[in-house]
NUVOMAR-31369 format. One record per residue (C-alpha): residue number from 1; x, y, z. Coordinates in steps of 0.001 Angstrom, whole numbers, plus 500000, padded with zeros to 6 digits. Example, Ala and Ser with C-alpha at 12.3 -4.5 7.8 and 13.67 -1.06 7.14 Angstrom:
# residues 2
1,512300,495500,507800
2,513670,498940,507140
This chain:
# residues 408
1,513272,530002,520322
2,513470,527081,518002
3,511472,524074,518843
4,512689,520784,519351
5,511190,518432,516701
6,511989,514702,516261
7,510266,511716,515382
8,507109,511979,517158
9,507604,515649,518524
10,507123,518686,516758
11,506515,522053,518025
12,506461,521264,521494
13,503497,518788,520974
14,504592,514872,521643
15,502654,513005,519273
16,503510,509053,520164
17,500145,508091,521465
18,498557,508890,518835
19,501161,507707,516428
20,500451,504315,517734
21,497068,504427,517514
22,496770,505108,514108
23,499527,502768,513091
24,496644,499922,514088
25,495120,500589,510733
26,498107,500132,509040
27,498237,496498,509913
28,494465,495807,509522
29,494528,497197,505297
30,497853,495341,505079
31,495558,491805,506046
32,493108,492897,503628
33,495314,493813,500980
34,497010,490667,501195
35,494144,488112,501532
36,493621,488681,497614
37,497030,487353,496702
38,496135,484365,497813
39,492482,484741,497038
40,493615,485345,493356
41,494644,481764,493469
42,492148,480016,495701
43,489282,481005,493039
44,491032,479915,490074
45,491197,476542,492080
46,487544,476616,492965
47,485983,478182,490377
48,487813,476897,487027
49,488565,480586,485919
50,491965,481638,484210
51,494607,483784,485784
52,493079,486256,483312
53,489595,486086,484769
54,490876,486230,489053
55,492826,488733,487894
56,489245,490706,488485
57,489846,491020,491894
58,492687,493272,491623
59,490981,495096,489173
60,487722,495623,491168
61,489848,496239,494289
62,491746,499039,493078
63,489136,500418,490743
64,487470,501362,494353
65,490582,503209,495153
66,490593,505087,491906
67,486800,506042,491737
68,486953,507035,496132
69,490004,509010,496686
70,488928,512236,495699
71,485682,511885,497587
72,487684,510311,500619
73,489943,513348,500214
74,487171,515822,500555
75,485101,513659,503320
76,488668,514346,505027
77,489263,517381,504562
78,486193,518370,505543
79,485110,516069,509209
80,489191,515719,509792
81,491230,512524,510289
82,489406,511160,513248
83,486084,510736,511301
84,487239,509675,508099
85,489090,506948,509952
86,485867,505845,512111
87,483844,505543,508805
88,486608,504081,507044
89,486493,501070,509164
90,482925,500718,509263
91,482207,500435,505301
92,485620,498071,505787
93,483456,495740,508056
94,479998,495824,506509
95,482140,494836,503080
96,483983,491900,505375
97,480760,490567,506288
98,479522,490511,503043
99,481298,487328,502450
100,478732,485508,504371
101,475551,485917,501768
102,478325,485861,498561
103,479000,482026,499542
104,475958,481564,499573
105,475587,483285,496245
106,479096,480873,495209
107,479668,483659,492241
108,482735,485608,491167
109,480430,489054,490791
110,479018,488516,494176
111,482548,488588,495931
112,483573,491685,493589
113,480781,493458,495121
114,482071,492715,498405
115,485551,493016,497937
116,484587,496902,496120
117,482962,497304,499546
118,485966,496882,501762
119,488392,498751,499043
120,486240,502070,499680
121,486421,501395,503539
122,490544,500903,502818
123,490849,504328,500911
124,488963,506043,503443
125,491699,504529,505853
126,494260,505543,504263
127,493909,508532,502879
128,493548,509541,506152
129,496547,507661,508188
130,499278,508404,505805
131,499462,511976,505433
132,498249,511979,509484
133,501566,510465,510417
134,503813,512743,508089
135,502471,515208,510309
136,502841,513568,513606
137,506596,514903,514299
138,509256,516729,512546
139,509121,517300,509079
140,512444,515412,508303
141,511888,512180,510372
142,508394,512024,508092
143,510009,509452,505774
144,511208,507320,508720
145,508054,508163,510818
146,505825,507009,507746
147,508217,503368,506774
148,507566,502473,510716
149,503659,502846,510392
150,504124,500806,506882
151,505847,498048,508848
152,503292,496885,510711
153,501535,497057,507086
154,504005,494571,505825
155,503319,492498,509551
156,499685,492646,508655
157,500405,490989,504688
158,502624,488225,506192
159,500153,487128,508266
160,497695,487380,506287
161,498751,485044,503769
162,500325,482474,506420
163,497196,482333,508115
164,494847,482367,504773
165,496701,481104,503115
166,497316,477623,504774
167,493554,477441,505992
168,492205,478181,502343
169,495365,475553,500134
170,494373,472879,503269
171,493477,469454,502835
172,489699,469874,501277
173,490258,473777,501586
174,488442,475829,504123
175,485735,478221,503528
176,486653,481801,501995
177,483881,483466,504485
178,485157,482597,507787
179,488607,485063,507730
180,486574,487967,506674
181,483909,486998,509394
182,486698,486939,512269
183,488298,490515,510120
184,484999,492180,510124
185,484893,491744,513517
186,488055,492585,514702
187,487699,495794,512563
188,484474,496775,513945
189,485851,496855,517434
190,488414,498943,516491
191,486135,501175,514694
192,484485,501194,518275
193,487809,502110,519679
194,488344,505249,517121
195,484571,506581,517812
196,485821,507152,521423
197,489160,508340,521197
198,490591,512476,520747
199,493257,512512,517998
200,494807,515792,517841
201,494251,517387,514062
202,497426,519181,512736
203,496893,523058,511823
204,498918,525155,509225
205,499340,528819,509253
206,499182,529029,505628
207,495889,530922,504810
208,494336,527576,503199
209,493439,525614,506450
210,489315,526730,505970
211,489876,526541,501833
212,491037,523048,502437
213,487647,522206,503925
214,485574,522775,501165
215,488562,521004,498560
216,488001,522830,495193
217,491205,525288,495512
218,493450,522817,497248
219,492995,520641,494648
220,493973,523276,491944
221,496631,524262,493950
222,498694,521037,494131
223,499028,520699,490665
224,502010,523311,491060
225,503970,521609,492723
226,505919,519118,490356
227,507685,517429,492743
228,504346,516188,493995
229,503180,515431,490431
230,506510,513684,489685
231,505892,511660,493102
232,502193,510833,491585
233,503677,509217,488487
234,506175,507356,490867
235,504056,506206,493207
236,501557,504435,490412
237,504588,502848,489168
238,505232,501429,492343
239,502090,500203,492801
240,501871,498697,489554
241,505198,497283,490134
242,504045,495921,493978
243,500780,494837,493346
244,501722,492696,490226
245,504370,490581,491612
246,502542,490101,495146
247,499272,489066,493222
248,501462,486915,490279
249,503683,485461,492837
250,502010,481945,493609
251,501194,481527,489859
252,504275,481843,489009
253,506392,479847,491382
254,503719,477209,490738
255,503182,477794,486980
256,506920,477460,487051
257,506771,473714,488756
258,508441,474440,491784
259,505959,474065,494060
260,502258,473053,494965
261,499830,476218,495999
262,500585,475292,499804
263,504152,475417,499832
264,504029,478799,497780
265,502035,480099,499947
266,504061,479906,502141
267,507007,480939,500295
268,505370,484191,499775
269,504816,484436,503277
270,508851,484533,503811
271,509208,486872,500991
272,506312,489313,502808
273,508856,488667,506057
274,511566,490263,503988
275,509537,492801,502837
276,508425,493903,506340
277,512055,493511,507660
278,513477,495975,504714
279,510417,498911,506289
280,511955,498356,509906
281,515533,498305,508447
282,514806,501525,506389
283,512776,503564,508781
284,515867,503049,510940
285,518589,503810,508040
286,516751,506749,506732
287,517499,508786,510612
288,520632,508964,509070
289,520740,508177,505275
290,518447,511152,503420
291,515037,509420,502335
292,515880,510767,498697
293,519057,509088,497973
294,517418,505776,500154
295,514760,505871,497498
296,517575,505907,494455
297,519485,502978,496107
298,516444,500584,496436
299,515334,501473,492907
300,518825,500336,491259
301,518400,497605,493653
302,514726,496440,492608
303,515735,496748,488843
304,518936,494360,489028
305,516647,491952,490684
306,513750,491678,488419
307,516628,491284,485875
308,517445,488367,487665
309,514197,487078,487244
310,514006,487848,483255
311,516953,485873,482573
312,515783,482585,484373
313,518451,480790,486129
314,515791,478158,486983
315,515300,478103,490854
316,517816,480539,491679
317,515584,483150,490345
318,513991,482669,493298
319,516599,484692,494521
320,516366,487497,492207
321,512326,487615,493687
322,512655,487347,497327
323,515885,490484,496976
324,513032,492423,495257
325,510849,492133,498395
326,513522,493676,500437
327,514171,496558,498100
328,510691,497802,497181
329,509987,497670,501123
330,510597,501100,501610
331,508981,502819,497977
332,505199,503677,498848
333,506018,505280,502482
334,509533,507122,500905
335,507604,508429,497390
336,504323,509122,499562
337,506256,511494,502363
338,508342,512980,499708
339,505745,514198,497577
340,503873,515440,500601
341,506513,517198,501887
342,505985,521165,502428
343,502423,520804,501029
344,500524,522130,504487
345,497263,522345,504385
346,497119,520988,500949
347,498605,517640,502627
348,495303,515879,502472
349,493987,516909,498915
350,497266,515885,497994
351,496766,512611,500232
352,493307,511964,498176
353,495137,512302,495245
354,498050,509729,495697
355,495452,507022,497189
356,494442,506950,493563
357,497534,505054,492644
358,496423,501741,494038
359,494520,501416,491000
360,497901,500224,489485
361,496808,496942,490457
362,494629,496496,487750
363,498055,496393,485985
364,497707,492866,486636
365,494826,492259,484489
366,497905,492710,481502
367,500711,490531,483421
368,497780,487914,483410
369,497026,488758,479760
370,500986,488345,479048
371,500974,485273,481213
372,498206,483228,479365
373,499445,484479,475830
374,503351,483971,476520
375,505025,482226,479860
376,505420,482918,483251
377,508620,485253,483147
378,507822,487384,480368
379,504999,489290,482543
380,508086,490821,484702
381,508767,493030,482316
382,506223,495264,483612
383,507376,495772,487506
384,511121,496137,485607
385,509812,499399,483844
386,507619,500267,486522
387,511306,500303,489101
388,512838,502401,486528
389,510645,505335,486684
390,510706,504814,490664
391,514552,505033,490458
392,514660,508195,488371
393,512210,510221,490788
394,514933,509330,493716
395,517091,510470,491463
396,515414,513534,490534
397,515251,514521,494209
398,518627,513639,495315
399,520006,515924,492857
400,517417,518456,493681
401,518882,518051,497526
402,522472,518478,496535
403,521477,521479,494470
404,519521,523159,497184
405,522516,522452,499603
406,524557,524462,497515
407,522615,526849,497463
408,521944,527031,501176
């Protein structure tokens, strides 16, 4: 008898309960993530340093996810979901309190060291949550299932650089350590929370489930698949792409002389609002609308904008930015579910694999290179290419569907 799977049902299991648990996390690593946009700009104000230099704190960010995925992966694989989760959270708040002796300290390497902290707790997080909720329902609501986690991602940036952001750009500014006091906090409660609670763990029947444990094959093995390794090239491009605009954003609009650091702070707080409005929006679209050929139509979309941007039409490039925030909503959950897709028990070596991309934000160390050598719109050349690959692996798999349906 076949089994009734849906969004958060598969195999006769119902999996909402935990599906909202875990979605939590995605809005606590979508504050962190965010705070550093506007950090980025907040220590070139207080510390003299070039968009060159704050451009560091991208670098050391996602450096952290590049040099802990793997192990992540296997700490994973290994202890399950539940426990990589827990620990996740705690190095997440030992690194948010760190903030307290780096002020005193007032130097740029003591805050890397803090902010490395936290990015090892993140890529314990989610190398765990985003494969966990591909998982939590039928196989071909995982696209949707995964953009509706990613929302609250996107509610957890706009936030994050409303709040921050005005209590950091206000008269005098405020001090740097007291948001990651109240964050390490928060997240340490929740950690609390995670200790206590029984979150199923997905089996395959696939022959690799006790393999998986020990990581060696399973990370072999995924190399096979190309439509994972073409989803691994996308999804660094996206993150490139992402991270580079979000973290550029206020230098530009203000390096542009639109706006004060305030005002464009809060600008980028709308654009977030359109970014987490285009997740919600495409979770729902893609029920209907196959995640492959969603994926296509945002990447045409993203290019044409950032086009708009490269040929400056003054302030209505503005318009050109905030469209790209709406298209590129939907990229990391679509590319990430896609390349996951059929993988079984290889999902989380895979997972450990793809949380590697985030060190595409260290692309910005070369839009601030651009920046400082050139002007402020030459830099978006970089997310332009970056779309294009994005849009040729929806491409790749739309045709790949039709094919197959053929076939079928």
């Amino acid at each position: 008898m076949k089994q009734n799977n849906g969004l958060f049902r598969a195999n006769g299991a119902n999996y909402l309960v935990p599906f909202v648990l875990i979605t939590t996390l995605f809005f606590l690593w979508g504050f962190a993530r965010a705070i550093l946009d506007v950090l980025n700009k907040h220590f070139q104000n207080e510390m003299h340093i070039s968009i060159t230099q704050s451009s560091l704190i991208q670098v050391t960010t996602y450096m952290g996810y590049f040099l802990m995925a793997i192990p992540a992966g296997l700490f994973i694989n290994r202890f399950g979901y539940r426990r990589g989760v827990v620990f996740g959270l705690l190095l997440f708040g030992l690194g948010s309190w760190l903030f307290v002796p780096c002020t005193e300290a007032g130097t740029l390497d003591a805050y890397l060291f803090a902010l490395f902290i936290i990015s090892v707790g993140l890529v314990f997080l989610e190398t765990a949550a985003n494969p966990y909720v591909t998982e939590l329902g039928g196989k071909e609501t995982a696209s949707s299932r995964l953009n509706l986690s990613q929302s609250f991602n996107g509610l957890g940036c706009l936030f994050a650089t409303f709040a921050v952001g005005q209590f950091l750009f206000s008269n005098g500014g405020g001090n740097v350590e007291v948001p990651y006091v109240i964050l390490g906090f928060v997240v340490l409660v929740i950690a609390g929370i995670f200790a206590r609670v029984d979150l199923p763990e997905i089996r395959h029947n696939d022959g690799l489930e006790e393999k998986a444990k020990y990581g060696r094959e399973p990370l072999k093995r995924i190399w096979s698949h190309k439509y994972f390794v073409y989803g691994l090239i996308a999804l660094f491009s996206y993150e490139v792409a992402e991270i580079s605009i979000n973290s550029y954003f206020i230098n530009y609009v203000t390096g542009m002389g639109w706006m004060d650091d305030r005002t464009a702070s809060m600008v980028l707080t709308g654009a977030l609002a359109f970014f987490m409005v285009g997740r919600f929006g495409g979770s729902f679209i893609m029920r209907w609308v196959p995640a492959e050929q969603m994926l296509l139509i945002c990447g045409c979309g993203c290019v044409l904008c950032t086009m708009v941007v490269l040929m400056n039409f003054g302030k209505l490039s503005m318009i050109g930015l905030l469209g790209n925030y709406l298209f590129e909503a939907i990229m990391f959950p679509t590319i990430f579910s896609l390349a996951v897709r059929g993988l079984g028990s290889l999902t989380k070596s895979a997972s450990s694999i793809l949380m590697m991309t985030p060190v595409g934000g260290c692309g910005f160390l070369l839009v601030g290179i651009i920046a400082d050598a050139t002007d402020m719109i030459v830099p978006f050349i970089i997310p332009l290419l970056c779309y294009i690959v994005v849009g040729l692996y929806g491409f790749g798999l739309t045709i790949h569907r039709e094919e197959k349906g053929l076939l079928d």
